[in-house]
DOZA-833277 format. One record per atom (N, C-alpha, C): residue in one letter; x, y, z. Coordinates in Angstrom, 1 decimal, always signed. Atoms other than C-alpha are relative to their C-alpha. Last residue first. Layout:
+------+--------+--------+--------+
: type :      x :      y :      z :
+------+--------+--------+--------+
:    a :      X :      Y :      Z :
...
+------+--------+--------+--------+
***
This chain:
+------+--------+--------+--------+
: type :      x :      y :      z :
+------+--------+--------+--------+
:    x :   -0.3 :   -1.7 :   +0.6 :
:    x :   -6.1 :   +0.3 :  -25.3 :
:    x :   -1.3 :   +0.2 :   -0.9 :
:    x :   +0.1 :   +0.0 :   +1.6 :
:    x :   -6.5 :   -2.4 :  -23.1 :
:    x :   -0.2 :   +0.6 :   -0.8 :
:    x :   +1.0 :   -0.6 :   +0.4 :
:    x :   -5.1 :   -2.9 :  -19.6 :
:    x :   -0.2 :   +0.0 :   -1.5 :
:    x :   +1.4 :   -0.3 :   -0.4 :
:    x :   -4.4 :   -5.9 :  -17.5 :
:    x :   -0.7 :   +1.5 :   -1.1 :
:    x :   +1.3 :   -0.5 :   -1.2 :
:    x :   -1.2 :   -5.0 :  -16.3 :
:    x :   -1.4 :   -0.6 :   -0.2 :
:    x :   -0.7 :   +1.1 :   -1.0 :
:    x :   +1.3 :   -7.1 :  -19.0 :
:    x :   -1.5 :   +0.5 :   +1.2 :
:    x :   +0.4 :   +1.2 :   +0.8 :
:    x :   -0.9 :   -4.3 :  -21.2 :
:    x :   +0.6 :   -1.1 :   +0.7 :
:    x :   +1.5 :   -0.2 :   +0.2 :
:    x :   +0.3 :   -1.4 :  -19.0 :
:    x :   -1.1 :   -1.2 :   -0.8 :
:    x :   +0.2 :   +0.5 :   -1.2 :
:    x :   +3.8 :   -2.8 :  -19.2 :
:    x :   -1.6 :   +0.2 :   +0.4 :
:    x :   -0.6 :   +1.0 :   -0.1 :
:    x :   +4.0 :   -2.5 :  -22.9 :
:    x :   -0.5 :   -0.7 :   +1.3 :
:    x :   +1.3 :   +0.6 :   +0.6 :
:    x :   +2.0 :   +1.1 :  -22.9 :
:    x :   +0.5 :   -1.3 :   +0.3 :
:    x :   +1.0 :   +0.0 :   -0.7 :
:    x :   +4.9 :   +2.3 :  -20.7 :
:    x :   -1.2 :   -0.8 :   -0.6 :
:    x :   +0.0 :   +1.3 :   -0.7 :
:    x :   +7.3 :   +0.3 :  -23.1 :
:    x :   -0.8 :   +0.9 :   +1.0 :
:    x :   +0.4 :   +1.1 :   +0.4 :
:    x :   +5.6 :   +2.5 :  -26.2 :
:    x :   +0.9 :   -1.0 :   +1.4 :
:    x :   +1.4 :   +0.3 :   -0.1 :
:    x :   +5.4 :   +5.8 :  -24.0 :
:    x :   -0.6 :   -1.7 :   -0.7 :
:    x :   +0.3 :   +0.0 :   -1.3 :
:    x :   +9.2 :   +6.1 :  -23.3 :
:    x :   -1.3 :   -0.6 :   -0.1 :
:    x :   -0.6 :   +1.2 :   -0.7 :
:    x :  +10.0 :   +5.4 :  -26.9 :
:    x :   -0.5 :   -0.3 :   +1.7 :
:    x :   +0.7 :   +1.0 :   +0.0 :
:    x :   +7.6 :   +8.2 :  -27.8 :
:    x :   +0.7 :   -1.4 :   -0.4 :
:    x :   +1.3 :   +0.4 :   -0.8 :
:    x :   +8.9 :  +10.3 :  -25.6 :
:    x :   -1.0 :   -1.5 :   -0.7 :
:    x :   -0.2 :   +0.7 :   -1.0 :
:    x :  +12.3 :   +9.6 :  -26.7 :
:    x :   -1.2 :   +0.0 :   +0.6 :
:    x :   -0.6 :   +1.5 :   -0.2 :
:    x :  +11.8 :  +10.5 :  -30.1 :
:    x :   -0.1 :   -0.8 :   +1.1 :
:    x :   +1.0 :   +0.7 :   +0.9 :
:    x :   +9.3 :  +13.9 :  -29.8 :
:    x :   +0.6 :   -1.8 :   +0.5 :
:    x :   +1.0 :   +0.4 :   -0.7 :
:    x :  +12.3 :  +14.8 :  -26.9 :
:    x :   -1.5 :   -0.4 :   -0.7 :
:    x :   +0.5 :   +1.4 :   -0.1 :
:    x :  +14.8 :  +14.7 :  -29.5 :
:    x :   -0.5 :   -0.3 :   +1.1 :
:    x :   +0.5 :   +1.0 :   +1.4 :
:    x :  +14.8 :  +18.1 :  -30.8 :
:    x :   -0.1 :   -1.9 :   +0.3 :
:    x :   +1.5 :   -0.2 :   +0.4 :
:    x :  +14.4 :  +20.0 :  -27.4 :
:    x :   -0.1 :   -0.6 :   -1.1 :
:    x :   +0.0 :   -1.3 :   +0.2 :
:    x :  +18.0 :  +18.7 :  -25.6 :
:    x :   -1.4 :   +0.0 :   -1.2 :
:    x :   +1.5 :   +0.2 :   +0.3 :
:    x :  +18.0 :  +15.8 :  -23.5 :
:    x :   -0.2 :   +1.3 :   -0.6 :
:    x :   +0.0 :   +1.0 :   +0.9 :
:    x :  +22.1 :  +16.1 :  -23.7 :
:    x :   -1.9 :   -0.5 :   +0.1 :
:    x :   -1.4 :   +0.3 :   +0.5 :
:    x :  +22.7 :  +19.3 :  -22.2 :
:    x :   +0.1 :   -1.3 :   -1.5 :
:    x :   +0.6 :   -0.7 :   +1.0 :
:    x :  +19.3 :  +19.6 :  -20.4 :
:    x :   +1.1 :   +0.2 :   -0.9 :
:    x :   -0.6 :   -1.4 :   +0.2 :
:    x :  +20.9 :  +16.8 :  -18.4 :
:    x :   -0.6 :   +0.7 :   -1.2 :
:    x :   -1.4 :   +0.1 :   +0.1 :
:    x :  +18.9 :  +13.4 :  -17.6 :
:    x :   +0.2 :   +1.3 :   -0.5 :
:    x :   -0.8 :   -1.8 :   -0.5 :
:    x :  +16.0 :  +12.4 :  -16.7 :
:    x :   +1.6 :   -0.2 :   -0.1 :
:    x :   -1.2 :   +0.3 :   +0.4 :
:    x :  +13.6 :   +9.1 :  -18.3 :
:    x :   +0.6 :   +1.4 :   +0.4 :
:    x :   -0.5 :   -1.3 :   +0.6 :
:    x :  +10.4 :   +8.2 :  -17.1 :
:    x :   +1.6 :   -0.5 :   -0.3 :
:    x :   -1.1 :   +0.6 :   +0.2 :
:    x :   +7.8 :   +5.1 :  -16.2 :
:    x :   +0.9 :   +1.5 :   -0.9 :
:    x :   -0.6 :   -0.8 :   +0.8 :
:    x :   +4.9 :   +6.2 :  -14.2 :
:    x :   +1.5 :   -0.3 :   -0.5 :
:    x :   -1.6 :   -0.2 :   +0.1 :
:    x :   +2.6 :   +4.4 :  -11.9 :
:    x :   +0.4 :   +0.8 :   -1.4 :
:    x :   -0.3 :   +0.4 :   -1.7 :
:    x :   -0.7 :   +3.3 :  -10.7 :
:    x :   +1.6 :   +0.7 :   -0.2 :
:    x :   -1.7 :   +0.3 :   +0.0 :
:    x :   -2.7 :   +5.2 :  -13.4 :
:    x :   +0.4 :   -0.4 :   +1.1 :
:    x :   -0.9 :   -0.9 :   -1.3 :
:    x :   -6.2 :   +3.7 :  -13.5 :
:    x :   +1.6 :   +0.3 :   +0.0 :
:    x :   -0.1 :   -0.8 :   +0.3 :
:    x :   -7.5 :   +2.0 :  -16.2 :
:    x :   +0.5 :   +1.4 :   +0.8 :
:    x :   +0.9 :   -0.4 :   +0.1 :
:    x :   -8.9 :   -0.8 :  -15.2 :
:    x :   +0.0 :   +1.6 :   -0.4 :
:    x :   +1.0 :   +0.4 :   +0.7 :
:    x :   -6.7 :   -3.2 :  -15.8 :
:    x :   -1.3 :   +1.1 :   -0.3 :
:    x :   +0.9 :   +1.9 :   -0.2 :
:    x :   -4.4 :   -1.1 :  -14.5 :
:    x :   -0.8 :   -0.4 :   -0.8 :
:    x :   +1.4 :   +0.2 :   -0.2 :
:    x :   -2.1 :   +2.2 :  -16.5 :
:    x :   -0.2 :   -1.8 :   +0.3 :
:    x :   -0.1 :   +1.2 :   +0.0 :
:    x :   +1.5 :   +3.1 :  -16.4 :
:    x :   -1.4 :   -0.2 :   +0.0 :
:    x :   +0.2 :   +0.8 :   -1.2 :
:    x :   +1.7 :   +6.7 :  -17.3 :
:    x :   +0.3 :   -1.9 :   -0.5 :
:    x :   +1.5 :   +0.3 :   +0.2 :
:    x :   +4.6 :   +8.4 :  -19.3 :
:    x :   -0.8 :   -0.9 :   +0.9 :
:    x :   +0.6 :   +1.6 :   -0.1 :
:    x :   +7.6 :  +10.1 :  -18.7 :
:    x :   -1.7 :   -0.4 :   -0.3 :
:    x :   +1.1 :   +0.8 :   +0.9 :
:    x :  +10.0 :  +12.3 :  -19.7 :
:    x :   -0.7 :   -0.7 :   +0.5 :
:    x :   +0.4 :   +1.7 :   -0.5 :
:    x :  +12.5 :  +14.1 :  -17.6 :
:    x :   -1.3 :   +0.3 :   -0.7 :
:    x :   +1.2 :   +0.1 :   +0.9 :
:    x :  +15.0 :  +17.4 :  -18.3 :
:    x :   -0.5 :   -1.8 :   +0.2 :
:    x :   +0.3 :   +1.3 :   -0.3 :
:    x :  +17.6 :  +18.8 :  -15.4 :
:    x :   -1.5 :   -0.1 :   -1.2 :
:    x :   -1.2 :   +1.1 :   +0.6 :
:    x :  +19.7 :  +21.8 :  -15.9 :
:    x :   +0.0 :   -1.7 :   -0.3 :
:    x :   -0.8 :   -0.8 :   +1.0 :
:    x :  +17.8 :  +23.8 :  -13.2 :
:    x :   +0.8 :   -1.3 :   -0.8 :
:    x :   -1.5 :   -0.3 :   -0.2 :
:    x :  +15.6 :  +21.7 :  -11.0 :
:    x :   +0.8 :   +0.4 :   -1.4 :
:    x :   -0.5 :   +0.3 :   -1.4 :
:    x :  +11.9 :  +21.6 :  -10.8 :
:    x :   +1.4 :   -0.3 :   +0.0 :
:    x :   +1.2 :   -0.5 :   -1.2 :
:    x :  +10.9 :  +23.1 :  -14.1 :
:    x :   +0.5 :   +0.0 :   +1.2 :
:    x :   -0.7 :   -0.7 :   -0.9 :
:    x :  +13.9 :  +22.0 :  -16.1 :
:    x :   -0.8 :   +1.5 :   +0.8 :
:    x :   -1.7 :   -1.1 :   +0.7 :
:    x :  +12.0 :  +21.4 :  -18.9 :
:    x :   +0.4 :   +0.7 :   +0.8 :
:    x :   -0.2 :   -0.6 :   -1.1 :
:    x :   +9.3 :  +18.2 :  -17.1 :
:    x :   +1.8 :   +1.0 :   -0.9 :
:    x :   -1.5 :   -0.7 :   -0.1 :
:    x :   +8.1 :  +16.9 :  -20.0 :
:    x :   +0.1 :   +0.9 :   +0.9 :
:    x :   -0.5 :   -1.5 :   -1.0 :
:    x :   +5.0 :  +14.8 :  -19.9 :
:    x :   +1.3 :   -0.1 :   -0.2 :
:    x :   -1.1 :   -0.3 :   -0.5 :
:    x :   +3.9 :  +11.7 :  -22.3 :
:    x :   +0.1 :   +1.5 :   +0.2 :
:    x :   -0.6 :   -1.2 :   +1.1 :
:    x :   +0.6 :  +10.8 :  -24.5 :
:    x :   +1.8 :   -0.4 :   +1.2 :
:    x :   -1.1 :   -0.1 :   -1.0 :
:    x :   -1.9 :   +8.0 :  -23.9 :
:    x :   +1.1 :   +0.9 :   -0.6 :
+------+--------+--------+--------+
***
């Protein structure tokens, strides 16, 4: 399981993280992110936050039913 970066792709000045949410069975049903200003989400600590992002998606994903 990894994590997407959206670098102010779809709106100027705008940076978002997220990772999936997976079912029991492995299916994504959802997506847990994080956006906020290219200003302050700036390219050295998107490694960090993604993979904060990705350990409580994994979290909930597990509450779900799934198993890694």
């Amino acid at each position: 399981m990894g994590y997407a970066v959206d670098d102010e792709e779809l709106y100027p000045g705008v940076r978002c993280i997220a990772a999936p949410i997976r079912g029991y069975d492995g299916s994504v049903l959802a997506s847990l992110g994080i956006s906020g200003p290219a200003t302050r989400l700036q390219s050295e600590v998107i490694p960090r936050l993604g993979r904060i992002v990705m350990k409580y998606a994994q979290e909930v994903s597990r509450r779900l039913g799934y198993l890694f």
